[in-house]
N, C-alpha and C positions, 0 to 999 in steps of 0.2 A: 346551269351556269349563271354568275349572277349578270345582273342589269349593268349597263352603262350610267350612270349619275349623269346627268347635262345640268350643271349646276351654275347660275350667275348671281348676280349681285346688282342693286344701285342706288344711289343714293345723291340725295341734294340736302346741302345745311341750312340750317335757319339763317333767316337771310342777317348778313352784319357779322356773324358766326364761322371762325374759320376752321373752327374741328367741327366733326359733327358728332355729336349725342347719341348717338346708333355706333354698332359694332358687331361684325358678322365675325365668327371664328365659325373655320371649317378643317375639320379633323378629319383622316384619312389613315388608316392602318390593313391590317391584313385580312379584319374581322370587320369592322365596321366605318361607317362614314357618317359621320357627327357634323352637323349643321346649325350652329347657333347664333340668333339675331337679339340681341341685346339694347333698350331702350334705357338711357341715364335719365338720372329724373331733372327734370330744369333743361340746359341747354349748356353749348359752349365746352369748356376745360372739364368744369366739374362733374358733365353729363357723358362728357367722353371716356372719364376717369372711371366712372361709374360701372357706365356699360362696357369698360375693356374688360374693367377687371372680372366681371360678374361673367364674363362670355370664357373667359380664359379656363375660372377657377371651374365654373359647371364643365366646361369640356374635359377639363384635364380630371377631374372625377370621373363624369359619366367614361371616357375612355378606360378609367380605372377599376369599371365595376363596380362603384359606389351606387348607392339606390339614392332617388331623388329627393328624398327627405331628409341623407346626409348634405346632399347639395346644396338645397335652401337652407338647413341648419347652417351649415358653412359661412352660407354668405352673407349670411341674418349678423353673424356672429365679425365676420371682417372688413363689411360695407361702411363706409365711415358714414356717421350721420347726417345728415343737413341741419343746421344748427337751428333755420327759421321754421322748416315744416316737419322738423322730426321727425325725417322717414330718411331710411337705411335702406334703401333697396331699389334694384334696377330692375324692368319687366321685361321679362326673357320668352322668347319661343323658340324649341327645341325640338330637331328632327332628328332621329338617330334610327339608320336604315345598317343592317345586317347583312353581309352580303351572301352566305351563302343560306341563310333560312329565310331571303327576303322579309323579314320581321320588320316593320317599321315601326317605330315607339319614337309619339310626340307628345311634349308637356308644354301648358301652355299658359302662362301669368300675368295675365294682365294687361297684354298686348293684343290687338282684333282676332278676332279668331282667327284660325288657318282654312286654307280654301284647297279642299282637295277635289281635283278633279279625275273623273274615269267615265269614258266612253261617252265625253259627251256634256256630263252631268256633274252638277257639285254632290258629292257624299257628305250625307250626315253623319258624322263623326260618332261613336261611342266612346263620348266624353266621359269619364271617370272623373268626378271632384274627389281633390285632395286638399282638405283644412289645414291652415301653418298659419296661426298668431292672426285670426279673423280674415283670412284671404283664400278664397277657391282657387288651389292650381288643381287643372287639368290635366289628365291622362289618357292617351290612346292610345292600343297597340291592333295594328291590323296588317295584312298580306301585301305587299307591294307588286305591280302586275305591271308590263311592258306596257306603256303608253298612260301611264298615269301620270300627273302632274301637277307639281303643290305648291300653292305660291302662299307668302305668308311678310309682313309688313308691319311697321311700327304705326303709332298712330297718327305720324303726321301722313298717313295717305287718307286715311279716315277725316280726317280736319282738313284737307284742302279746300278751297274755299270758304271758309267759313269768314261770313262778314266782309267778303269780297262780291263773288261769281253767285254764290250758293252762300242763302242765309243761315242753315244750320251744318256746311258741310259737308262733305260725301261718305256718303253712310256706306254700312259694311255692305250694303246689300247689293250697290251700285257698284261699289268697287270691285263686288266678286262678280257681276254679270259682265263686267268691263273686262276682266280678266280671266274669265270664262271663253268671253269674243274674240281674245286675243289669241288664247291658246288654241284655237282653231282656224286662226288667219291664216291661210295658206302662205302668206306672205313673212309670217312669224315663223323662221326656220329651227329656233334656237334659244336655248332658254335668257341667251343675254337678247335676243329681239323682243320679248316679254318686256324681262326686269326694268328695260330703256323704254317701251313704249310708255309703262305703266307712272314710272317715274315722269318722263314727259309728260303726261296726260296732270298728274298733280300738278307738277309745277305750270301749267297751263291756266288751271283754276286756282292756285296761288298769286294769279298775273305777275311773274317771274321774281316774286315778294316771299319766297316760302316763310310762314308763320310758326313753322314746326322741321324739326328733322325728321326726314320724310326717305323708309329706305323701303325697300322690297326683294325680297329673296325669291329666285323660283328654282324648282327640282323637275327635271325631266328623267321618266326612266326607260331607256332604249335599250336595243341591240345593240351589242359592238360590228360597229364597220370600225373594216381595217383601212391603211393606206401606208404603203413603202413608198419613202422617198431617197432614192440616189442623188447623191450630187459631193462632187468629188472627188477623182481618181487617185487608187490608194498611191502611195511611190512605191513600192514594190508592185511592178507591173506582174510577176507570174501569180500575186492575187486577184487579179483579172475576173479567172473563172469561180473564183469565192462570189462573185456579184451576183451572177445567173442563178448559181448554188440556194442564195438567199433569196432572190424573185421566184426560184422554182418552188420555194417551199411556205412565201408569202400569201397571206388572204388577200382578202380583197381588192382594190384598185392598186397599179402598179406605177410610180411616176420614178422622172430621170431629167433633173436641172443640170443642165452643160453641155456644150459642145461634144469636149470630149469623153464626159461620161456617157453621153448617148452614143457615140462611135466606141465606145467600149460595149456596152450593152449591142450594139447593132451586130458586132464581130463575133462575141460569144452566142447570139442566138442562128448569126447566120439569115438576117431575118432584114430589107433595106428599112429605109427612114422613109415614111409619107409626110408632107407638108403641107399642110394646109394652110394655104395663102389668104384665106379670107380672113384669120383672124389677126394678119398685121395689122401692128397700128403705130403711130409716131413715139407711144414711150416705150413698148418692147416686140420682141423679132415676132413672127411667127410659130403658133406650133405644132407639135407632128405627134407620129404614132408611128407603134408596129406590130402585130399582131399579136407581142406576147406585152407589151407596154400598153396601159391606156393613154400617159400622156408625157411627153418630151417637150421640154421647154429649154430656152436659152440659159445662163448661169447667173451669174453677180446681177447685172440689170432685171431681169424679170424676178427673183429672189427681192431686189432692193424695192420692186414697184408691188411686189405682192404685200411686204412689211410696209409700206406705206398705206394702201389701202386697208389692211386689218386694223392698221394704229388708226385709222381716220376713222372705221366703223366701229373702234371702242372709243374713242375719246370724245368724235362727235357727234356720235348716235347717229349715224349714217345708215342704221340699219339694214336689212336684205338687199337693200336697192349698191349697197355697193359692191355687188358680186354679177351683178347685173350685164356686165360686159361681155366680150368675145374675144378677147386679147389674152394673150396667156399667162396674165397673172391675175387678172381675175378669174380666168378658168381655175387658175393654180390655189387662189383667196376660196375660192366658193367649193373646192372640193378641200381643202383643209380646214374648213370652217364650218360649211353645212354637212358634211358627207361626215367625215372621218372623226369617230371618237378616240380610235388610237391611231397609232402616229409612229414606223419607226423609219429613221432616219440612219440610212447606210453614209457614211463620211466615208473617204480616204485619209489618211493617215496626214497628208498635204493639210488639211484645216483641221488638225486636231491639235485642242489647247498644247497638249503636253509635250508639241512638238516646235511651239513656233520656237522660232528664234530671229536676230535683226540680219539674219544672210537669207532668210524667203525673202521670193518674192512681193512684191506688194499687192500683185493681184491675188496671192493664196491667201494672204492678211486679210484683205478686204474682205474677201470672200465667205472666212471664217467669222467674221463681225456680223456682216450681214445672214448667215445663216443663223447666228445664236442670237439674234436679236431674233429673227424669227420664229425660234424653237421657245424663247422666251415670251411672248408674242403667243403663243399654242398651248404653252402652262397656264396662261395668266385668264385663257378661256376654259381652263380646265379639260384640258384633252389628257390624254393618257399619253405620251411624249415617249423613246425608245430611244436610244441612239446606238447605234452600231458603228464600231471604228474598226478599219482594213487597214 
């Protein structure tokens, strides 16, 4: 079976710089997962320009089967020039993992090396030089194995500090020991706890001045864990027992946001509601369980406090510490965050798009808002997202 990807991203601009000069394109099909981080040469407009186009045009080949020689011919050929330093080209690092022959093939141009980690230990790579118009690109094609981990970075992580904190810099070698540390922080759940740390950690030696567009990409490769979540009762109530139907036949953890979706779950299993009072707390109810459910939680409010807390641990690097609770929506945040790489979501017919109209309710409006902000919220971490409509 293949691997789960735990893929993130992150990045800080040169400081004054409202785009930034790095560009991650990530590709996703039936066959493969295509990962490209693209460095514009300069900074600003023209560096963004640079490395979008260069991340677009190599993906949308490499997806097509092109060999990597057509690639850089390509973009030798469509990169506009820089008029004062005469160079046509943006430095790219490229991950392209296979999913069912685990193959992973990385090219690598002129960006820090990549830092592949297994069991522990950075691998030395079996770098292939490939010559194009006086410049070594790199080739590697090797196994991909459950718990490996690759992190890979433009070179403003390698120049943090430099002429500030650190006279010449932080070299490849600090950066990969740093990011070595990290990946085995017990504290590190996740590949966006990495990409944030790592990015923090730069912009810390940049004394909050970044010098350089400064991104980092990291690849975890897992198991899939499952996770089913209910929450909202279909309007045709004799699909009732379609619910059980589908928890009967679900993996992994089983959850149920709502009142009444939990009293529907409770009556088809025949099974009551336990409540566990210790994890009230002043912004949502309590939550419970039942023998065939791991976890039951309240609806719209604990759903709205859960999207609160994932958007504050992406936007302000809040890191593992904000799952850290006993309330049930951090329970609800930390097993759809750290646990679960796939994701499906049983709806009722009640909060499906293709159903609102201005005679619902407002609490099924609301309701449906805040779940797709959530389920959007769940993509944007790169989960494997499902939805089911009753």
């Amino acid at each position: 079976m293949a691997l789960f990807l735990d893929i993130a991203q992150d990045s800080i601009n040169k400081k004054n710089e409202e785009l930034c000069g790095d560009n991650v394109e990530i590709r996703q099909n039936d066959e493969s997962t295509t990962i490209l981080l693209a460095d514009g040469l300069g900074s600003g407009v023209k560096a963004n320009i640079l490395a979008t186009m260069t991340s677009t045009i190599a993906a949308t080949m490499l997806e097509d089967k092109l060999s990597i020689t057509d690639v850089v011919e390509t973009l030798e050929a469509t990169l506009p020039e820089c008029q004062v330093r005469k160079l046509a080209y943006s430095t790219f690092t490229i991950v392209q993992i296979f999913k069912q022959t685990r193959e992973v093939y990385i090219v690598e141009f002129d960006n820090p090396p990549l830092v592949y980690i297994r069991d522990g230990e950075i691998l030395e790579l079996p770098r292939k030089p490939l010559r194009f118009k006086g410049k070594d690109i790199f080739e590697t094609s090797l196994k991909i194995e459950e718990g490996d981990i690759i992190g890979f970075f433009s070179d403003g992580v390698i120049h943090a500090g430099v002429g500030n904190l650190i006279d010449f810099g932080w070299q490849w070698e600090e950066a990969a020991d740093y990011f070595l540390a990290r990946a085995y922080d017990e504290t590190m759940m996740t590949s966006k706890d990495i990409s944030m740390k790592m990015i923090d950690i730069c912009n810390d030696l940049y004394d909050g001045q970044p010098g350089d567009d400064t991104t980092c990409v990291v690849v975890r490769a897992e198991e899939h864990r499952y996770v089913t979540l209910f929450s909202g009762p279909p309007l045709d109530r004799t699909k009732d027992s379609m619910i059980k139907e589908i928890f009967d036949e679900a993996k992994g953890k089983k959850v149920v946001c709502g009142g009444t979706a939990s009293n529907i779950v409770s009556r088809e299993y025949g099974e009551e509601i336990n409540i566990d009072l210790s994890t009230m707390s002043q912004e949502v109810p309590p939550v419970g369980s039942m023998p065939s459910i791991d976890l039951i939680t309240e609806g719209v409010i604990t759903i709205q406090e859960t999207v609160r807390i994932i958007r504050e641990y992406i936007d302000k690097r809040e890191g593992n510490k904000a799952f850290k609770g006993n309330n049930g929506a951090e329970i609800l945040a930390d097993t759809l965050v750290n646990y679960a790489t796939h994701i499906d979501f049983i709806l009722g017919n009640s909060i499906n798009p293709a159903h609102q109209n201005p005679d619902f309710p407002d609490a099924l409006t609301s309701k449906w808002k805040i779940t797709q902000e959530l389920i959007n919220l769940l993509k944007e971490l790169n989960k494997a997202v499902n939805i089911i409509y009753i």
